[in-house]
C-alpha positions in Angstrom: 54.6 38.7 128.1 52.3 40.8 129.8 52.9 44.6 131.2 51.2 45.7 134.1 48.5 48.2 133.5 48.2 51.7 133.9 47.3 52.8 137.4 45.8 55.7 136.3 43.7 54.3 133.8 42.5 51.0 135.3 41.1 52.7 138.6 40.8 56.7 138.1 38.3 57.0 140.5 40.7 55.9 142.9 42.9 58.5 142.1 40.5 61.7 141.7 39.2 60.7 145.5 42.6 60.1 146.8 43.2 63.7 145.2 39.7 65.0 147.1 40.9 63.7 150.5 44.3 65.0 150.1 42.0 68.3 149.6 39.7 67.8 152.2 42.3 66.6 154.7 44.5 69.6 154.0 41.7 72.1 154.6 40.5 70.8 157.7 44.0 70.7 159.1 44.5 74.3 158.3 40.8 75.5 160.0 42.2 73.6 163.1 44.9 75.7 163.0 42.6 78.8 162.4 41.2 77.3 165.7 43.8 76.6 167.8 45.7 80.2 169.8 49.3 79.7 169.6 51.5 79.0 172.5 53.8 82.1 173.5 56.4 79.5 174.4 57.1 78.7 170.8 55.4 75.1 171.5 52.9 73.0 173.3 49.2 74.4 171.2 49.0 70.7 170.5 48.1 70.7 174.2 44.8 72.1 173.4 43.6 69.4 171.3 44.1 67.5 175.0 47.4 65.6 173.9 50.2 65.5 176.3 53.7 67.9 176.8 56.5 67.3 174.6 58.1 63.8 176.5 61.5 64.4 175.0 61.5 68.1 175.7 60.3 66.8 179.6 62.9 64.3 179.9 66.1 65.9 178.2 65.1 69.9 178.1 65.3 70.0 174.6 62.8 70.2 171.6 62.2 66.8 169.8 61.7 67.8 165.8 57.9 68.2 166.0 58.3 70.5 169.0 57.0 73.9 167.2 54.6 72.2 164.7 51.7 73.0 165.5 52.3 76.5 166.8 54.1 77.1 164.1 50.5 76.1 161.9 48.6 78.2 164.0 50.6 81.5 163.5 50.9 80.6 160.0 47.4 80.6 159.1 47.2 84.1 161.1 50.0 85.2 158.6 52.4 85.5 161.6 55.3 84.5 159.4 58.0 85.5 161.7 56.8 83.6 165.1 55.8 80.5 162.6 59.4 79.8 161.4 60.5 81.1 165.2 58.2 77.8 166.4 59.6 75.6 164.1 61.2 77.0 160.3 60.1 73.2 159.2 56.5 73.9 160.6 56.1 76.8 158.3 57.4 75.2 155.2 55.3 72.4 155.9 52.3 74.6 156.5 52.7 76.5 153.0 52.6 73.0 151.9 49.8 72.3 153.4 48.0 75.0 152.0 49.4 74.7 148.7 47.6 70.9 149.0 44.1 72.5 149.1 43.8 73.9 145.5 46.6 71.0 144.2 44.0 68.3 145.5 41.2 70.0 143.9 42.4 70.6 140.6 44.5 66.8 140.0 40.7 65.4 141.5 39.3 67.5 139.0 41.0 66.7 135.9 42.0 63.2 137.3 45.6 63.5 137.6 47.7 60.7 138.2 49.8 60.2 141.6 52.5 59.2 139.8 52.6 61.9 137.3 52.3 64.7 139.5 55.0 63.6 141.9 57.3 62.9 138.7 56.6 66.2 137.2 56.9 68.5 140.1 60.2 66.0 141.2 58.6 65.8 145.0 60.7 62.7 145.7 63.9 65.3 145.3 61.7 67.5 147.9 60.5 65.2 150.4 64.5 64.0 150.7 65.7 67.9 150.5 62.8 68.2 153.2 64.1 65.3 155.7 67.6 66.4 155.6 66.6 70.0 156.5 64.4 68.3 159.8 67.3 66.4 160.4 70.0 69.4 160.4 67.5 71.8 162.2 66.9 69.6 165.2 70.6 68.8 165.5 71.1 72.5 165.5 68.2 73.0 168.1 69.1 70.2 170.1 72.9 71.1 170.5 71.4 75.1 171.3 69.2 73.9 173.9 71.7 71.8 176.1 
């Protein structure tokens, strides 16, 4: 009977460039952000990357969950910690994790970490559910405030 082989080991240049683009992807997001001036309403900077208003916040007058994102990325990476988590608290947790991607990526593309591994070890399966609930409960709670 055979056992399937190590990911990690059979293809680890697979893994140290999916680490690089996590990097790279992370870094570019945050220089948009550095980029983009934050909305005084709270929401709508993704408007200046030429995308459309909110539709659910048109139609119903209250923010859908990603309503506060981006702003809440552009005051982050101006250190605004206060108006980021006003935007959207989720935006700024999402934006430290963001920027904690950058020298993660790096390093696991660097000593060729494996996927697996890392999300085992640093239990980001517990986080990522921990992370959904909180979206959910926050955009009842903003839903239900805005009506």
């Amino acid at each position: 009977m055979m056992t399937s082989p190590d990911r990690t080991r059979a293809n680890p240049n697979w893994q140290r460039l999916g680490w690089w683009a996590l990097a790279l992807g992370s870094a570019l997001v945050l220089l948009l952000a550095a980029w983009l001036e934050p909305d005084p309403r709270g929401h709508g900077t993704h408007t200046q990357l030429g995308l459309p208003p909110c539709g659910f916040l048109l139609l119903t007058g209250a923010p859908c969950p990603g309503c506060g994102l981006t702003t809440a990325f552009a005051h982050g990476i101006r250190g605004h910690w206060v108006a980021a988590a006003s935007a959207n608290p989720l935006g700024l947790a999402l934006f430290l994790v963001t920027c904690a991607c950058v020298p993660l990526g790096v390093v696991a593309g660097w000593r060729g970490w494996s996927f697996d591994a890392v999300i085992e070890r640093l239990a980001l399966n517990r986080w990522a559910l921990a992370f959904g609930a909180g979206a959910v409960a926050l955009w009842v709670l903003r839903f239900v405030s805005a009506l």
